[in-house]
Structure formats: C-alpha cells, structure tokens
N, C-alpha and C positions, 0 to 999 in steps of 0.2 A: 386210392382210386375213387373217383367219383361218377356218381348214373345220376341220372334224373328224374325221379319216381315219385308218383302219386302219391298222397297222404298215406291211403290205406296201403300201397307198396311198401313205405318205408318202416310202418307197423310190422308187419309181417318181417322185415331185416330189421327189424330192431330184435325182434323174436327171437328169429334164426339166430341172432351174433349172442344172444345172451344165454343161449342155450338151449329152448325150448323143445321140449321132446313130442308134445301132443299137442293140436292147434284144432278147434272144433267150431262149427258155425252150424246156421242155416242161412242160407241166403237172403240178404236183403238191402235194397240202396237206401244209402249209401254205403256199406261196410263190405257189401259183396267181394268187393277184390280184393281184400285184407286176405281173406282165407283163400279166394285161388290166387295169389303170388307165392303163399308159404306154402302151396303144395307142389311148389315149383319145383323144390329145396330136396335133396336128399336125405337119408339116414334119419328121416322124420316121420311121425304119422299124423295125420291132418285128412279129414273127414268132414265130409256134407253129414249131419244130425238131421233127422225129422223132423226136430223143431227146437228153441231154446232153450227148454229146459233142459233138455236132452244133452244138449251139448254143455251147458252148464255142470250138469252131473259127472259126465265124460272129465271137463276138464277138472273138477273138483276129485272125482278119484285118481286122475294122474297126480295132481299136489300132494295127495294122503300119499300115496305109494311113493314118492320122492323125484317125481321128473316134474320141472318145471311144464306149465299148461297157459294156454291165451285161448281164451275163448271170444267169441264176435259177435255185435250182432247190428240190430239198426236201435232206435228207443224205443219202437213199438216191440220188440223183442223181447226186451227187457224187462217188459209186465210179462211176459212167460217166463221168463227165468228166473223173477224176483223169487221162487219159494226156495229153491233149492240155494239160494245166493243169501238169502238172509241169515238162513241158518248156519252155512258157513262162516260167515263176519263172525259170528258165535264161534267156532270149532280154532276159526284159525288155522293157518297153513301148513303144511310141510316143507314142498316146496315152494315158489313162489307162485302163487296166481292171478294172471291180469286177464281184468276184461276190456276189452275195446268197444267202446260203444259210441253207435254216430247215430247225432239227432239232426233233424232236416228241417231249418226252420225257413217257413215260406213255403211249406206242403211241396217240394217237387215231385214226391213221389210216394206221398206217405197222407194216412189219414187224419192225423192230427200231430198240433206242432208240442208235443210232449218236451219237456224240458230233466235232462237226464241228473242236470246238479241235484236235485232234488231225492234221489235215490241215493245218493250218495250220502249225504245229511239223512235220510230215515232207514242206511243199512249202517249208516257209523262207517262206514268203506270211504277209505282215503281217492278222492279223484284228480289227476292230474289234467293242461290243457292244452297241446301242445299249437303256434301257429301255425307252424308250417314245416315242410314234410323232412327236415335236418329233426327239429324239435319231435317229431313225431316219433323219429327212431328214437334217437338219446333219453326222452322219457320213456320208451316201453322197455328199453334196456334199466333206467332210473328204477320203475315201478315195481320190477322183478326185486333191487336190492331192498325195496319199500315193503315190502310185500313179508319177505324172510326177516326181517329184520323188525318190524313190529309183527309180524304173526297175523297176517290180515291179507284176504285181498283188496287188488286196486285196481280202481278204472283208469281209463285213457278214453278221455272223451275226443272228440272228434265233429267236425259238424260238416255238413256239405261240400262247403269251399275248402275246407281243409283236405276234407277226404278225397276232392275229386281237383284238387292241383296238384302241380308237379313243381317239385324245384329240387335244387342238387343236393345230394346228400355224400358223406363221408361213408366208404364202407370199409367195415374191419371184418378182422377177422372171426369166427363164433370160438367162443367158450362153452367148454366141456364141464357142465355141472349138474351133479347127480345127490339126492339125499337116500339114508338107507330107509327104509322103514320100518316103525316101531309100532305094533300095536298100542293103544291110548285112548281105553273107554270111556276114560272121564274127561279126555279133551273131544272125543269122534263122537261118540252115541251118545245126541241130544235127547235123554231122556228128559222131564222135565227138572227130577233133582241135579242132573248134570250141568243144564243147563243155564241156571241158575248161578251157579260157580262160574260158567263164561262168560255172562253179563256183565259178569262184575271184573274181569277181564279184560274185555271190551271199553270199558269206560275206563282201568287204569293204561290201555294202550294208547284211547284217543286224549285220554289229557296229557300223555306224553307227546304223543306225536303234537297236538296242539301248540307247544313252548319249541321244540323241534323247528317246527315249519318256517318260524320264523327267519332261523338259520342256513335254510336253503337259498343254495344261487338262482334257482330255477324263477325266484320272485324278485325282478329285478325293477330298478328304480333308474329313472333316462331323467334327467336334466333338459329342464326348458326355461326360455326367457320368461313366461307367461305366467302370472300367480293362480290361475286357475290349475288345479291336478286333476290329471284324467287318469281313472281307474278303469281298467279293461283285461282282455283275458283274450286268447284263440284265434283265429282271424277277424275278427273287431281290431286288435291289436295291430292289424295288418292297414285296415282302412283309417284308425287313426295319425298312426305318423304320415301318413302319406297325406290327409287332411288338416291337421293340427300339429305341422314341423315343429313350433315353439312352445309347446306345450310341456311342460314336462309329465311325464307318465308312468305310471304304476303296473307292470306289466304280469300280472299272475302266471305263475305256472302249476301251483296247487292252487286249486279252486275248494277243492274239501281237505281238510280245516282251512279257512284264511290263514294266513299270515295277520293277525289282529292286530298284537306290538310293533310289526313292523312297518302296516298301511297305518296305526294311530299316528305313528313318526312323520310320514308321509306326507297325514293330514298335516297338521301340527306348520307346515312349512309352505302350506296353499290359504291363499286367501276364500277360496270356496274350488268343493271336490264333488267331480262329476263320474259318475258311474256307465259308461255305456257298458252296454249288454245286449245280449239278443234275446229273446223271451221272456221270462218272467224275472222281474226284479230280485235275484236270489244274495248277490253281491250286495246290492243297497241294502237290501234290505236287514241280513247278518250287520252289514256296518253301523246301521242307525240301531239293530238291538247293543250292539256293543257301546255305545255311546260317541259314536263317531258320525259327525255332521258328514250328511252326502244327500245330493239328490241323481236323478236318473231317468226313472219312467215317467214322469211329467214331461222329459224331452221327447224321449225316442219312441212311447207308446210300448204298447205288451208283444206286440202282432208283427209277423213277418222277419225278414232279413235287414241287413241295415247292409249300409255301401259307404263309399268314401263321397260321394254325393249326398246322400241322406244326412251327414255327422258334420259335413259343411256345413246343410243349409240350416240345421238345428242349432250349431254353436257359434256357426260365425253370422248366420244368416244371410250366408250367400246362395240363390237359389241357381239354377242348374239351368241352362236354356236347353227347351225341350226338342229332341229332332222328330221333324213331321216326317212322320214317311207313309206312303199309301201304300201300306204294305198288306194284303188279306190276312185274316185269321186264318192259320192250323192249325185245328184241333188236332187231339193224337187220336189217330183208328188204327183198326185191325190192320192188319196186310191183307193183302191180295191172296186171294184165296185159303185165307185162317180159315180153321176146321171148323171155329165157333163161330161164324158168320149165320150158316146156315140155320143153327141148332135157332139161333136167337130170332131170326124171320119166322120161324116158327111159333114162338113161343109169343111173337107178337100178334103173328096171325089167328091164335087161337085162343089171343085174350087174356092170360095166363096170368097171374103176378107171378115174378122171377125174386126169389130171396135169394142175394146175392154172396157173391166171397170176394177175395181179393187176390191177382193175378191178372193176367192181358185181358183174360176176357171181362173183367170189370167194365172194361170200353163197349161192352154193349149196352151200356148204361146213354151212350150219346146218340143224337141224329146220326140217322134216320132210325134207329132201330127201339130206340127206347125200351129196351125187355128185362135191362134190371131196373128192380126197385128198391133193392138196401143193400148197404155194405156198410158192416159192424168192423169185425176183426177179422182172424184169419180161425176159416172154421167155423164160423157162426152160422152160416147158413142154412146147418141143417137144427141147430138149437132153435134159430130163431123161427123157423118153419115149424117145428115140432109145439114151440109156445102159442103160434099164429094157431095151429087147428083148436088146438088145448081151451084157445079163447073164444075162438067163432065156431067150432064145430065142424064137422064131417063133411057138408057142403062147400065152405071154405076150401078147406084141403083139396078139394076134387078139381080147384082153381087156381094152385096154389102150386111152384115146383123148388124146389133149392138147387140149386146153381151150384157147384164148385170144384173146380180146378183137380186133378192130378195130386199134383205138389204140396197142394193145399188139403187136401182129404188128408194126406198122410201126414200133414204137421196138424192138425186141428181136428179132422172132420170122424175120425175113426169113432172115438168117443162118443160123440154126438148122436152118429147112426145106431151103436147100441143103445145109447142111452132111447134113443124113438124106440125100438124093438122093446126094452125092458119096458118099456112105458105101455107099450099096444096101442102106437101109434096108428095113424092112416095119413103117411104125407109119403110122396115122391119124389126121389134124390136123382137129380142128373150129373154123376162124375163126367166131366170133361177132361178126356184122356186127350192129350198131345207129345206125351211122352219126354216130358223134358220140366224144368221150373223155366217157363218164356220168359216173365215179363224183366228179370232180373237176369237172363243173358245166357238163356240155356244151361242150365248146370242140374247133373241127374238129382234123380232122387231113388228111394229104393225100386219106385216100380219101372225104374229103366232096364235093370239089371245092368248099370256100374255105375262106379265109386268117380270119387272127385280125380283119381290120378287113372282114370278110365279103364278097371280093372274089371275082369267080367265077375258077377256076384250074381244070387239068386235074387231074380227079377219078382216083387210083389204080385199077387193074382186077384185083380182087385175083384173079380167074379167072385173067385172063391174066399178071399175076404169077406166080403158082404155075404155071402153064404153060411159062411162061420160065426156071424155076428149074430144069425137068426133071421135074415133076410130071405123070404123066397121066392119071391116074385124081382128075378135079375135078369137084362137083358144086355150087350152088347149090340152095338147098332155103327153103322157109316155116317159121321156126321153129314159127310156129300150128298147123300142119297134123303133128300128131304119128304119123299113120300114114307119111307120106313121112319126119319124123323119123327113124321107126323103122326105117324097108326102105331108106332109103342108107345109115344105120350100118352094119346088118347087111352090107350089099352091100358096104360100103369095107373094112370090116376082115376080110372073108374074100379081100381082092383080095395078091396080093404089091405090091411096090414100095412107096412114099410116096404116100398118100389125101389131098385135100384138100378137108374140105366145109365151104361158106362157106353159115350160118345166117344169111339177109340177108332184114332187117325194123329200120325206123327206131325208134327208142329214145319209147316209148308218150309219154314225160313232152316232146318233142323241139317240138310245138303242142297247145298246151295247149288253146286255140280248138278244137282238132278230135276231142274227144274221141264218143269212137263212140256211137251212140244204140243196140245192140247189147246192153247190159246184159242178161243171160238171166233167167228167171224158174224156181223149182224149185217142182216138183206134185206131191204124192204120195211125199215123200223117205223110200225104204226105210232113211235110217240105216244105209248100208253103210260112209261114211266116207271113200269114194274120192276123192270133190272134196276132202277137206282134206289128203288126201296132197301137194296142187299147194304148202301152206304161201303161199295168196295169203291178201292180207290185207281182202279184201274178201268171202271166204267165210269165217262163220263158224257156230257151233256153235251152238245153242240147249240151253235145259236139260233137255228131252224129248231130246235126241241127235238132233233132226231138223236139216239147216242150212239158214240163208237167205244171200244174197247183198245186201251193201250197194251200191243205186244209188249212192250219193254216195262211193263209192271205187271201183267199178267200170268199166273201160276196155273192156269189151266183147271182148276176143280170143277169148272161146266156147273154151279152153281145158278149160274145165270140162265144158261140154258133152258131151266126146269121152272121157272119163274113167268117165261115170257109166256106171254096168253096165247101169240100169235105165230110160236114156230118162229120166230127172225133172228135167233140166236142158232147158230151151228157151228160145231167144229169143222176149225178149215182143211181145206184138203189136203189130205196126206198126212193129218192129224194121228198118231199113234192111241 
C-alpha cells in the first residue's frame, strides 16, 4: 500500500514501522508535523516536551531503558538540546536513537538560517539526508539499525522542501523491538574519569563507521553524458536532475561521515567537480580538506534556498525570464481580532520599548504597530530585559516591558523570571496567554491542561507560577479591555521588584464554530484613522478615507470600538 505523505509524515512511519516506543518534540516549523502524525499511531507514547532539551532527555532515557526513541525538532532547537546530545554521542545507546532535525534555509519561519551538518561533525553523530518523503522513511528506519549497531545516535536531517512536500511512500508493516536493560556506570554516568574512556569510544566508532560509509547504497553515483560531476545531497538533489539531465551525479545519503573513498572515485572520473549545497559550504569544504579538488560557494553563494532556476542559471547560464506581475505586498499580521492586537496599541501608545520573544505575536514587530523591539531566541525576553535595566538603570526599566508568549514562558522563560527575582530585579514581564502554541498550529502545552493526544492533565497556574518563583506583584488582565490594559502597565512598572502581568484570552482562531456575532458596525466615520492604527485586517480603508469593517473577517473583540475618538464604532443591532 501506498499514501502520500509529507516529509515529516513519512519520518514519523518510518518511526512507527521500525519500532519506536517514545516520540518527543516541541513544536516548531518545519518539523512540527513529524511529532503530530506519530501521535496518530497507537500502542505508542509521544509527547509535546516544554522545550528541546527536555525532550532530548525523554528520548535519551527511553534508549538507556531499551525502547527505541525519535526525538524532533527545528535547528534552532537543536542549540537547546545540544547539552544533553553531546553527552550522549559519549554514553552511546541502548536502544536505538534518532533525532530528526529540519533547518529552513531562506528564513521562512525561523531566525536564522543555521546549518545542522555542522553538529553533526562537532557531536561525532552520524547524519543521514534524505530527498524525498520514500527516502525519509527508509532512512529513519536505516538510522535506527545505524544507531544500535555502532552505539551512537543519529540524525535525519531534513530541510523545508523536504519536510513540507509530499510524494508516495511504501507502507509496511511495524516491527516489534525491545532491548532489556542493563545498568552500566561506566558507559551511563559521565563522570569525568568515565568519560574519558568514551572518547576514546567515540573516535574507535567513528573511524569505523568512516571506511563503513563507503559501502552503503544510500550514496549513490547516476551516470551522465557530461564530464563535469555534480556533488549534492537532499532536495538540492531534487532540483539538480531536473536542471542538469546529463550531468552525471553524486547523490549523498550520509552526509556525516562522507563517503571520502568513494566521492575520491567519483572525482577521479570528472573533469572538474561541483558541490551544490544549500548553506554553508560543509561538503566542499571536507572534500578540499581531504584532498579532493571541488569548488561550490563561489557559485551558488552561502545565503538562502537554491531552485532548479538558480542551478541553471549558475551552471549552464541560462537565466530565467522574470514574470511581472502587479501583484501587492502581504505582509503576515495578526488575525482579526488576536488577543495581542490590543496589548501592543498599548504599549505603542505609552512609548514603551517591547523586549520581545518568538511566537505570533512577534508580528507586532510590523506596521502599524511597531511595539516590538528584539527577538533573540526563544525565552530571551525576560533575560535580555533583566541585562537592559542591569545596564541603564531603574529609569530605564520603568520604560521597558518583556513580551512573551504562553508557550514560550514555559519552554525558555521560567528561568529567566527567577533568575530577575534572585538578582532584585526592577523589570515587568507581560505573559501573553492565548492558551495554545499559535504560531506553529495550535498544539498545547502544559498550561492548557492537555497532552498532544488531547488528554486532560493538570493545566499550569501561571499566577501561581510566578508567585512561587518570588514574584509579588502579579496581575491577570483581559487583553480586550484596553483601558485595564492600560492602568496595570502603568501600575506594574512604577512598582519596584519583578511585575508579572498574565494577558489571558483563548487564541480567537482556537473554535472556529464560535465565532462572535459582535462584528461592530461604523456611523458617521469622522476619518480620524484611529481604528487603522490597530493594523487589523478586517478594518479597512475606503477611497473617500472613510473605513468600513469586513463581516466576513471580523471576530468581534470590539477592539475598535474603544479606540475611536468619536463614538462611530458600534455593535450592530442584535449584537449578542
């Protein structure tokens, strides 16, 4: 039988068929759907984590205890998970352990275009690449035998286009495999004398696997008329043949360790060997340490995505005729009537600087509203707010708020807030409760109260959180209601100590079914322009300068409402 599944789907059925007892993530695009398809799956357990490391750890003690584990995440992730992951390359497996990781190059949704080969090579962690979503399964199934069989875990990279197409895949059946477990101090507890012994481990696995690699199918060699050899890897491999038919080509499937002896071979039989890649020259650059002639980034550059137009116009130099189309810019915003519309009118009208996080509401970073001013990582907001007073001082602070998310507090930000209390801080934290992780597609988190397979759990008390943290000055507030907005800001950040105000309202897009019959109606519109300050997309402009509001995009929060100078905003009649 065959389906038709998305990269990250076919991960997650690579998982299931291979055995996999525990599947742990956090959310993040590209790799989000990896982890909800495998909680699809029965007689499995598979779990939203707080954050990567977390889930690292999760699946690193299913491997110790002997049930196979896949962990997920995005590359920015994967700087949270690196501590507990390095250490493991040291301990080595039990059962098998794979991580999947997708990097997104060309920023679609991500803050920097991080390149994941590169962890692979400084964890000594074997990475495989698949291109497309057949390959995606049969390698995470592959990396599970790679895995047990040198004593290591492995990645499965993954990138954008890979993660987020679909093409047919073979489904089998899952295999039942369990190891027992053994307590093994001297392999599990990295003390530093132990550790020491696994190094040296380490280094007799990877020169095996090294001479190994060679011999795998997975690195395969295509026959072409054309004495140039094109070296490529993932979907790169995909826009090549489609660009360069006669070409013949070196198609990786481990990308850590190369296959060295067998691209020297390669080389050996091309008159000159081109490396396309996406990101940082990793590929060339191994080949030229090893003594093998290759160039690369002097084509294609370090930066962005490459296409089967790009890899033309660089190697055959045929350029691409552009289609003109007068089509407007759209930027991404909030929805109609998002909770954090409001918070951030505010925050503009009062001058504020916004120390930001990452999440939907990151988009109040755009026209009209301008109200953030940085986004680091995830969770930095209240770090870097606590450093901001630290440097300018107590006046600063009183001008100063940190921004961040729900979802985000609880993967990053918990720390942070103690960490300002133990310090005797003076900065003000505004959680933005919406009750869900938005930006990546609604999926809970602990302070929903349920699990990824929607199971009711004890819902987090982020009041009482921050109360236990040492925080005493905590308010809860209605994002809607911009006048209470207004008078606890002002209130928290004229207070000393650490403020914590939790903006708690369910994420409007969260029932779709319950959309408000509220929609307002405007009379008489002096064309003051106040309502489009909010940059909702359901108010708009007419060509007199008068504005109306779209019922059919409209959510009813009466945001608008509270805005208008002049009273010409009202709920229409019969408005519940």
């Amino acid at each position: 039988m065959k389906k038709l599944l998305l990269g990250d789907h076919a991960v997650a059925q690579g998982a299931f068929e291979a055995g996999v007892k525990v599947a742990a993530a956090y959310p993040g695009t590209p790799s989000t759907e990896i982890t909800e398809y495998f909680s699809t799956f029965d007689n499995v357990y598979c779990e939203w984590s707080v954050n990567e490391k977390v889930a690292m750890e999760v699946g690193i003690g299913a491997s110790m205890a002997g049930g196979r584990a896949l962990v997920s995440m995005k590359h920015v992730g994967l700087n949270v998970a690196a501590d507990p992951l390095f250490t493991y390359a040291y301990t080595g497996v039990n059962a098998g352990l794979v991580i999947a990781v997708a990097d997104d190059p060309g920023m679609y949704s991500s803050q920097n275009e991080q390149d994941s080969r590169f962890y692979a090579l400084s964890a000594h962690v074997p990475m495989l690449e698949p291109s497309d979503s057949q390959e995606a399964k049969d390698f995470t199934k592959l990396a599970f035998e790679i895995s047990e069989k040198y004593d290591t875990p492995v990645f499965i990279r993954l990138t954008t286009r890979v993660a987020h197409s679909r093409s047919f895949v073979e489904i089998s059946e899952r295999k039942e495999i369990e190891f027992d477990y053994k307590q093994n101090i001297s392999k599990y507890v990295m003390v530093p004398g132990n550790a020491r012994g696994r190094h040296v481990k380490v280094e007799e696995r990877e020169k095996l696997l090294a001479e190994d690699v060679n011999s795998f199918d997975i690195n395969i060699i295509e026959s072409g008329k054309n004495k140039t050899g094109i070296v490529c890897a993932g979907t790169v491999y995909q826009y090549v043949k489609e660009a360069l038919p006669d070409y013949p080509v070196f198609k990786l499937g481990f990308v850590y360790p190369l296959p060295i002896e067998k691209l020297r071979k390669f080389a050996s039989n091309c008159d000159d060997l081109i490396v396309i890649e996406e990101l940082e020259p990793y590929i060339e650059n191994t080949l030229k340490i090893n003594g093998i002639k290759a160039r690369g980034k002097e084509l294609t550059g370090l930066q962005g995505e490459l296409s089967i137009e790009k890899i033309k116009e660089i190697i055959l130099g045929q350029k691409s005729v552009p289609v003109k189309e007068n089509l407007p810019v759209r930027p991404p915003v909030m929805c109609a009537g998002c909770t954090h519309r409001g918070v951030y009118y505010v925050i503009k009208k009062l001058n504020l600087n916004a120390t930001g996080d990452i999440g939907c509401y990151s988009l109040g970073c755009n026209e009209p509203l301008n109200a953030m001013h940085s986004l680091i990582c995830m969770g930095a907001a209240i770090g870097n707010t606590l450093g901001m007073e630290k440097a300018k001082g107590r006046d600063f602070s009183s001008k100063n708020i940190a921004v961040i998310g729900d979802s985000t507090f609880v993967h990053g930000g918990i720390t942070g807030l103690i960490d300002a209390v133990y310090n005797r801080s003076n900065i003000t934290v505004l959680i933005l409760d919406n009750s869900t992780t938005g930006m990546t597609g609604h999926q809970p988190h602990p302070g929903t109260g349920r699990t990824i397979k929607n199971e009711q759990t004890h819902a987090l008390d982020f009041e009482a959180l921050s109360r236990a943290c040492g925080v005493h000055n905590v308010s809860t507030l209605d994002p809607y209601d911009l006048d209470e907005v207004e008078n606890t800001i002002k209130e928290h950040l004229a207070k000393d100590g650490v403020s914590v105000i939790i903006a708690k309202r369910p994420c409007v897009l969260l029932d779709k079914s319950a959309k408000s019959k509220n929609c307002p109606q405007i009379n008489d519109c002096r064309k003051c322009g106040m309502c489009l300050k909010l940059g909702c997309p359901a108010i708009r402009k007419n060509k007199d300068s008068t504005v109306k509001i779209d019922s059919a995009l409209c959510n009813g929060c009466m945001v608008c409402e509270q805005v208008c100078k002049f009273s010409c905003i009202k709920k229409s009649e019969g408005a519940k």
